[in-house]
Each structure stands twice: as structure tokens, then as C-alpha cells.
C-alpha positions as CSV (number, residue, x, y, z in Angstrom):
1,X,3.9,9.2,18.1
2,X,5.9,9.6,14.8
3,X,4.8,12.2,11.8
4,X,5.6,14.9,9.5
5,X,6.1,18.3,10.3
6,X,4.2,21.6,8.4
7,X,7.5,23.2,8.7
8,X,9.3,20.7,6.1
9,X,6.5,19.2,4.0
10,X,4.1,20.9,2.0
11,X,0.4,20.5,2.0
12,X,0.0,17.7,-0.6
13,X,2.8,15.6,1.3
14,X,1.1,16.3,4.5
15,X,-2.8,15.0,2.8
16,X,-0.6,11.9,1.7
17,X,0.7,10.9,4.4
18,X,-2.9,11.2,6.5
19,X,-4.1,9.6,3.7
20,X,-2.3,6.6,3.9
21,X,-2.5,6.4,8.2
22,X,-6.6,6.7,7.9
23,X,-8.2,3.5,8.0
24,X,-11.4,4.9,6.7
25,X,-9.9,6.2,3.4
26,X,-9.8,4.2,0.2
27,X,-6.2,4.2,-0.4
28,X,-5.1,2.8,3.4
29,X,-7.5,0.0,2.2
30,X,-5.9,-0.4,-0.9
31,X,-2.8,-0.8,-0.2
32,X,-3.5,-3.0,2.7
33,X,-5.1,-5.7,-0.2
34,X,-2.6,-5.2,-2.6
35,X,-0.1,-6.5,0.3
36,X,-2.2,-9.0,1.2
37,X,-2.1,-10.2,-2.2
38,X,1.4,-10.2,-2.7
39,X,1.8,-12.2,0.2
40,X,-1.1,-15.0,-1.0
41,X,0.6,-17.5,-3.2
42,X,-2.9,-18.7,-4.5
43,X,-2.9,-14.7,-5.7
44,X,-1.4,-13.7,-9.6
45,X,-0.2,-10.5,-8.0
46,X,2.3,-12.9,-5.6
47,X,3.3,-14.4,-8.5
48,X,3.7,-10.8,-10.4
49,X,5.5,-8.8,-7.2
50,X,8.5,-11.5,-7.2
51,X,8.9,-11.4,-11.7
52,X,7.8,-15.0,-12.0
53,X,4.7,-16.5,-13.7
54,X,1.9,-18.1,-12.0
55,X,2.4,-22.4,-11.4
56,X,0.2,-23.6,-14.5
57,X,-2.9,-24.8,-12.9
């Protein structure tokens, strides 16, 4: 299994990474909605991700 080491990060980058491998926190959630979105073409933030506008409904 792949991490970070104590010895070459310090304890903020450490909490970070964690942070983002926990599925119970609130920013490994996050960021697993904003990809879904930006992979949903029926989603504004597809649209927005690639620089385009939105197909006028």
C-alpha cells in the first residue's frame, strides 16, 4: 500500500492526505460529487469543467 512518509511531509500534508483517502470525511465525499458532476452532461458543472456553456434547454 502506497502513502506519505512523516519524514518528508509535515503534519498538515499528512491530515490532507488522510483526509482525502477517508471515506467517512466530508471532503472524500466532496470531491467524489464534484467528479461525478463533471462527468454528467445533464450537470452545469460538465459543462463548466470543459469552458463551454450549457446546450440551451
Amino acid at each position: 500500500m502506497g502513502g506519505i512518509s512523516g519524514k518528508t511531509h509535515s503534519q498538515e500534508q499528512l491530515d490532507h492526505y488522510s483526509d482525502q483517502n477517508n471515506p467517512n470525511n466530508e471532503q472524500y465525499q466532496a470531491e467524489l460529487d464534484n467528479r461525478s458532476n463533471q462527468l454528467n452532461p445533464n450537470n452545469d458543472e460538465y459543462w463548466h469543467s470543459r469552458g463551454e456553456e450549457p446546450p440551451k434547454k
